[in-house]
C-alpha positions as CSV (number, residue, x, y, z in Angstrom):
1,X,66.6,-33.2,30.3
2,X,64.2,-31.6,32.9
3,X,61.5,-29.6,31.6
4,X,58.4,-29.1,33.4
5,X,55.0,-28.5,32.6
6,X,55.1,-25.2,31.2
7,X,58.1,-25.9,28.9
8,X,55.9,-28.7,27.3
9,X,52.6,-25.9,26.8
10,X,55.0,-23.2,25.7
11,X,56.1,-26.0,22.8
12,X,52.6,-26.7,21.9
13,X,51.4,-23.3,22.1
14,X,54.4,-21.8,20.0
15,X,53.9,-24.8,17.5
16,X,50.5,-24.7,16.8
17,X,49.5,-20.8,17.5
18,X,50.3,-19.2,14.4
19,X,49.9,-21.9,11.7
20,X,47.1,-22.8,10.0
21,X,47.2,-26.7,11.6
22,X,45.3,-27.2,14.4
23,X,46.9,-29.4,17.3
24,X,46.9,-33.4,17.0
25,X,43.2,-34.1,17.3
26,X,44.1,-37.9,18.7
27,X,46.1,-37.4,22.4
28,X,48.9,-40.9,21.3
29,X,50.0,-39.0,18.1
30,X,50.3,-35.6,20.6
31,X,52.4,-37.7,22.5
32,X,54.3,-39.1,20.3
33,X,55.3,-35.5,18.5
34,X,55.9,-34.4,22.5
35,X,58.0,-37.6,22.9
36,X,59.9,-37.1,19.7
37,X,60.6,-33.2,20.5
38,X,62.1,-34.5,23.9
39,X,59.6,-34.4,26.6
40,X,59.0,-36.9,29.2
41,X,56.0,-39.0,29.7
42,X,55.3,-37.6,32.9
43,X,54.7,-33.9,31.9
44,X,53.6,-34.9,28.8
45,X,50.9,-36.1,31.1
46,X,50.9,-33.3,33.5
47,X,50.7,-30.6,30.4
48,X,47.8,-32.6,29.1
49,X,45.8,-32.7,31.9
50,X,46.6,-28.8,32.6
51,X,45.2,-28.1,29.2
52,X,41.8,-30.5,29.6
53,X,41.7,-28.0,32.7
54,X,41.5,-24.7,30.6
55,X,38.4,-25.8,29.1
56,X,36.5,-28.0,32.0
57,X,35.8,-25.0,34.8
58,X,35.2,-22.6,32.5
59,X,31.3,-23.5,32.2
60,X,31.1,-23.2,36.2
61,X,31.9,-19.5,36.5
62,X,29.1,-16.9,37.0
63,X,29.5,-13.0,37.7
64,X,27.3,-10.6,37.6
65,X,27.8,-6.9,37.2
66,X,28.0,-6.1,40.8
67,X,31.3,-8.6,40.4
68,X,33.3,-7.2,38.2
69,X,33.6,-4.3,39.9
70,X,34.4,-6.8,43.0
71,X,38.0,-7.0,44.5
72,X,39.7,-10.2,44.3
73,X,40.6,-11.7,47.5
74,X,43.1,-14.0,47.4
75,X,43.1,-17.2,49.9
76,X,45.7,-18.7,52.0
77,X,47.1,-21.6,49.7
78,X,46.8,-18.9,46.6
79,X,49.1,-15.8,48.6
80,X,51.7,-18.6,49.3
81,X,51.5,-20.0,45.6
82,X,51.3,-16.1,44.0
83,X,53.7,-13.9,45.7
84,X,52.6,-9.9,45.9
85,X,54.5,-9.3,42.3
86,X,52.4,-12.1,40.9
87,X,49.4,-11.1,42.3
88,X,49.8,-7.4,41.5
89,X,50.7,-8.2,37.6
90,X,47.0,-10.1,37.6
91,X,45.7,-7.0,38.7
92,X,47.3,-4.6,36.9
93,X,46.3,-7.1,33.8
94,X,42.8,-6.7,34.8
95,X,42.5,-3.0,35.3
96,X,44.1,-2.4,32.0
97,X,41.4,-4.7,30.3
98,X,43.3,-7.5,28.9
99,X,41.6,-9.7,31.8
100,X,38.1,-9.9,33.0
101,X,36.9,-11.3,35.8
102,X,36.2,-14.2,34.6
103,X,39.5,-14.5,32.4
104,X,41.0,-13.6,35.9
105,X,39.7,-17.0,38.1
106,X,41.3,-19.3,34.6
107,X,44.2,-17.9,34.9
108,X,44.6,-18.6,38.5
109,X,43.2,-21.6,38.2
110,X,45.5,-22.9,35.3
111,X,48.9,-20.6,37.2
112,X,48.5,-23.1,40.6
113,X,47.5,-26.1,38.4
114,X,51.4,-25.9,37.0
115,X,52.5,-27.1,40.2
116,X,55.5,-25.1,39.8
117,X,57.3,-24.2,43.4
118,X,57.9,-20.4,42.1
119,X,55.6,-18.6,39.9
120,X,56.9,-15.4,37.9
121,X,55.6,-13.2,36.2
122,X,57.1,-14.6,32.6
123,X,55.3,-17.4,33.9
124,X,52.0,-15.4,34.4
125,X,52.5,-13.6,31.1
126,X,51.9,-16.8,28.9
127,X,49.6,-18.6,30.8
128,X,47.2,-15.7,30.1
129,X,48.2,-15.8,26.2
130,X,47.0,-19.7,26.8
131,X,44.4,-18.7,28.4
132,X,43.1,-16.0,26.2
133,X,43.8,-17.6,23.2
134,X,41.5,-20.4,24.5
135,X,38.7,-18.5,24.7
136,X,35.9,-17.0,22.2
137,X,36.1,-13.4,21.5
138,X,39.0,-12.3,22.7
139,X,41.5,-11.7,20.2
140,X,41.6,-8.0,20.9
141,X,43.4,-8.5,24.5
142,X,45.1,-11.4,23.2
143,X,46.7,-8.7,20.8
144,X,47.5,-6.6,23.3
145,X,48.5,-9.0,25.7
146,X,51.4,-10.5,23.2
147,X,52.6,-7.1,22.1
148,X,53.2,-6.7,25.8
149,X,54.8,-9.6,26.0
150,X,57.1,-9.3,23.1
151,X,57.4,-5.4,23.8
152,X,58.8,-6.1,27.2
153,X,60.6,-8.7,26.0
154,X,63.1,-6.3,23.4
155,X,63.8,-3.7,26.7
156,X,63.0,-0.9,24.5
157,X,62.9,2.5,26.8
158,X,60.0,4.3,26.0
């Protein structure tokens, strides 16, 4: 079976989102469940470390007001990772309000930490549920950001 990395946070994050258990607090008895829903040791590992990542950099990122009204320039290694679509579907994110600026650098952070050749924009869509679901205060655009999801998702014509 090859999953990758996302396929293993998708399963944790559809497991453990909307129940009243909170997530194996001891990392073996996460892998075992992992292990026993089919996932391989090495992204077991991989998803692991990508989720000790949503929470370690997000102490070292300071803006001020003059930055949020900033444009995001996007580097060399992050326009190869994050095509224009991708890039253009952070953006609209952020102008819409679901994203701030800071919400903005975790989710590019945690998007090229998948290590995944080709990036979408289902991809990008729930990384930034991950990512807003792991942060304080933010269950407004995390309400808004999965009724996008799932409104997309039934191709209903408005």
């Amino acid at each position: 079976m090859k999953e990758n990395v996302l396929d293993v946070l998708m399963y944790l994050f559809e497991t453990y989102v909307d129940t009243e258990e909170e997530p194996e607090a001891d990392q073996n008895e996460l892998r075992d469940e992992l292990a026993r829903a089919g996932f391989g040791d090495p992204e077991i590992d991989r998803a692991l470390d990508w989720l000790d990542g949503l929470t370690d950099h997000q102490d070292n990122l300071a803006f001020n007001a003059q930055t949020k009204r900033g444009t995001r320039i996007y580097n060399e290694f992050e326009q190869k990772r994050l095509d224009t679509v991708c890039r253009g579907y952070v953006t609209y994110l952020e102008q819409i309000g679901i994203l701030s600026p800071p919400e903005r650098e975790i989710l590019i952070d945690r998007l090229l930490a998948l290590e995944s050749a080709d990036i979408d924009e289902e991809q990008i869509k729930w990384v930034v549920l991950m990512v807003l679901f792991s942060q304080p205060g933010q269950e407004q655009a995390y309400a808004r950001m999965e009724d996008l999801v799932f409104e997309e998702s039934t191709g209903s014509i408005h």
